[in-house]
C-alpha positions in Angstrom: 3.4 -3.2 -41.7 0.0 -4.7 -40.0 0.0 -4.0 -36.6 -0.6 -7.3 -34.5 -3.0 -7.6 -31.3 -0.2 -7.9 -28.9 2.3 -4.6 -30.2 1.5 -3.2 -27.1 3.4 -5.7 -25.5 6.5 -5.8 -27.6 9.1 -4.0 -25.1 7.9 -6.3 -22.6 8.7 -9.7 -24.8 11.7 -7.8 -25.3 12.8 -7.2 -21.8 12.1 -11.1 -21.1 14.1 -12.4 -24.0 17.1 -10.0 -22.9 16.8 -11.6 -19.5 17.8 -14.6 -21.1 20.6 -13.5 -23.1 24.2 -12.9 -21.5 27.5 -11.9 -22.9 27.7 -15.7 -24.5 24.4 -16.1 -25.8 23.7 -12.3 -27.4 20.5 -11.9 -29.7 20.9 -11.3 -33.3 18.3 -9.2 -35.1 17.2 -12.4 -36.2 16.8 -14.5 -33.0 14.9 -11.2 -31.6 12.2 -11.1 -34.7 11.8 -15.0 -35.2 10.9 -14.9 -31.4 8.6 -11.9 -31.4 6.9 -13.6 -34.4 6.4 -16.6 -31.8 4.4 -13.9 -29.4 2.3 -12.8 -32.8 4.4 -9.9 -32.8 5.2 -8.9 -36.0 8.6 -6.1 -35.9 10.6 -4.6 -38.3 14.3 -4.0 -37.5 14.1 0.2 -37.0 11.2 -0.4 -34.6 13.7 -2.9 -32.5 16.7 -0.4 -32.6 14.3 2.4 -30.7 13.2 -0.4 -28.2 16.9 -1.2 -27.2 16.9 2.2 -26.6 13.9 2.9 -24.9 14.8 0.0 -22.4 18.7 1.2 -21.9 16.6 4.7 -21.3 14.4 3.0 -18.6 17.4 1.2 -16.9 18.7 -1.9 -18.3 22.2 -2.1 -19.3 21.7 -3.7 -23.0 24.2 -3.4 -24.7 25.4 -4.5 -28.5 28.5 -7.0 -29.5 29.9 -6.6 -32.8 31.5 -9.8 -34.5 30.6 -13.1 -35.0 28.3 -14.0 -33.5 26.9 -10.5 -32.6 23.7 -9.0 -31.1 22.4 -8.1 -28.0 22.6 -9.2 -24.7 21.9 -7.8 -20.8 25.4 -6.8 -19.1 26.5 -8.7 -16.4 24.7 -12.1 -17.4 26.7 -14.8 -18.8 24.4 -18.0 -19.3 21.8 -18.6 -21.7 19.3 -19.1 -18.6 19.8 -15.2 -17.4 21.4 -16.1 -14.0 23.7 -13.0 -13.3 27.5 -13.4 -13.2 29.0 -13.9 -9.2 32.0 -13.7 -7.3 33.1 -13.9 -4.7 34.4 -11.1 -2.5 37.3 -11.2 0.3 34.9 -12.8 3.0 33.9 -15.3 1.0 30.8 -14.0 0.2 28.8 -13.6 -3.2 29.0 -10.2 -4.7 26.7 -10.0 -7.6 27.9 -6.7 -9.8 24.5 -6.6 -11.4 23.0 -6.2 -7.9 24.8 -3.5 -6.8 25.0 -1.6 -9.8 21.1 -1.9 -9.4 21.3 -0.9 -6.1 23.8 2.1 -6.6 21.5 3.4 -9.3 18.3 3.2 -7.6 19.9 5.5 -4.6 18.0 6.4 -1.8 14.5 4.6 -0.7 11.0 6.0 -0.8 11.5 6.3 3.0 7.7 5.0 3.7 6.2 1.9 4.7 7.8 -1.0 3.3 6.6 -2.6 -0.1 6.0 -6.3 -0.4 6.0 -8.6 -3.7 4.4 -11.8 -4.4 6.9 -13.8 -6.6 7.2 -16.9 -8.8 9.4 -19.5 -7.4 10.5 -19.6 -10.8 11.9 -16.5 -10.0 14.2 -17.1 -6.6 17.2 -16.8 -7.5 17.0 -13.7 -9.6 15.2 -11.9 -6.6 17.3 -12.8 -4.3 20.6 -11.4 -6.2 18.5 -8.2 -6.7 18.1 -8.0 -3.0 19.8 -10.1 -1.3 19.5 -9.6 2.9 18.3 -6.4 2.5 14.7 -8.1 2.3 12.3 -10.7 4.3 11.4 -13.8 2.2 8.2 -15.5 3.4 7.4 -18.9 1.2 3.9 -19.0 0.7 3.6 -22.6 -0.9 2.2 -23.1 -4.5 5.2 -22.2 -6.4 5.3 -18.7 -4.6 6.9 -16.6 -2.6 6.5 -13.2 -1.1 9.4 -10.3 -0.5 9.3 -7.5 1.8 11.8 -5.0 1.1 12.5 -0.7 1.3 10.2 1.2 -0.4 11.4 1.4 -4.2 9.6 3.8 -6.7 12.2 5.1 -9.7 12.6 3.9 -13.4 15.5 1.5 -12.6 13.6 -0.6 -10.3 10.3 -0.6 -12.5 12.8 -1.6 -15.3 13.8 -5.0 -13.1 10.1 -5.6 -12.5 9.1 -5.3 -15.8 12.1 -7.3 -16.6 10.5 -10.1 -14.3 7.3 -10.1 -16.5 4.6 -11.8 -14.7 6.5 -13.7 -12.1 6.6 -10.9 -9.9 3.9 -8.2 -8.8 3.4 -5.7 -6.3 1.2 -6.5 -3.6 1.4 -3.6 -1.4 1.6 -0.7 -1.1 -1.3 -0.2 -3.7 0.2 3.4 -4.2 3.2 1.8 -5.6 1.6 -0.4 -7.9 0.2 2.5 -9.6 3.1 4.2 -9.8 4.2 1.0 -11.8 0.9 0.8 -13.8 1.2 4.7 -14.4 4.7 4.3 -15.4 3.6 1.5 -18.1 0.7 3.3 -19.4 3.3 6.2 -20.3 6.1 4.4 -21.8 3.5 2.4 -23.8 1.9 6.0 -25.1 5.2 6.3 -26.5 4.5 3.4 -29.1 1.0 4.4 -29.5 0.5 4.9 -33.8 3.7 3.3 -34.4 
């Protein structure tokens, strides 16, 4: 099959369309070519097994549901819009499992200087599940908003910000975001010739 211009970018459409999906809207094959097709990606259906696992590799908990109807969806969302399942713990507060399972992957912190983020406002509510009052929030009008949070630099925190797309980027430090941008460069030599 023809490579199209934007292959490159295929895991990435992936990762967005995921975030959309939850445990009652799942993707079948055919929902996940017809909307690659929409990016001008074309796929074929081994190619989008190896990306499923490529991305559960990198840190997102996709997973597969047999029956009718079947695909796949990201664990722990439940609405077609990607907002993550809540409840509510003893106190009353909201305890969001996808958050802390986030949280108890990524382990400890860099330990340096905090990092800050300039975000979508499209984008709120998921960054505030993923980190909650562990962070400053600073709205910087425009439809934007900017994060400052712990130092974060391992593959299941660059799989949430790729998972974000480009409603959220890395302002500072600049050593982080080319962590990120190294960390892109060598999943997509991966796919390189495919």
């Amino acid at each position: 099959m023809a490579k199209s211009h934007n292959q490159k970018a295929k895991i990435l459409y992936l990762a967005r369309m995921l975030r959309e999906s939850g445990e009652n809207h799942v993707l079948s094959m055919q929902d996940i070519l017809a909307g690659l097709t929409e990016y001008g990606i074309q796929a074929e259906r081994k190619s989008i097994y190896d990306d499923m696992e490529t991305l559960r590799d990198f840190g997102m908990d996709v997973r597969f549901k047999r029956g009718r109807p079947g695909g796949y969806y990201l664990a722990g969302q439940t609405e077609a819009n990607g907002k993550s399942s809540e409840t509510k713990n003893s106190e009353g507060n909201i305890f969001d499992s996808d958050r802390e399972r986030w949280k108890f992957s990524m382990g400890e912190t860099t330990g340096e200087k905090p990092m800050k983020l300039l975000c979508s406002s499209r984008m709120e509510t998921e960054v505030k599940l993923f980190f909650g009052d562990d962070a400053e929030y600073k709205d910087k009008g425009q439809g934007f908003f900017t994060v400052t949070a712990k130092q974060l630099g391992n593959p299941q925190f660059f799989g949430w910000l790729t998972a974000m797309g480009r409603e959220v980027h890395i302002v500072k430090p600049k050593k982080l975001a080319q962590a990120y941008r190294d960390y892109l460069k060598s999943l997509a030599k991966e796919y390189k010739g495919i």
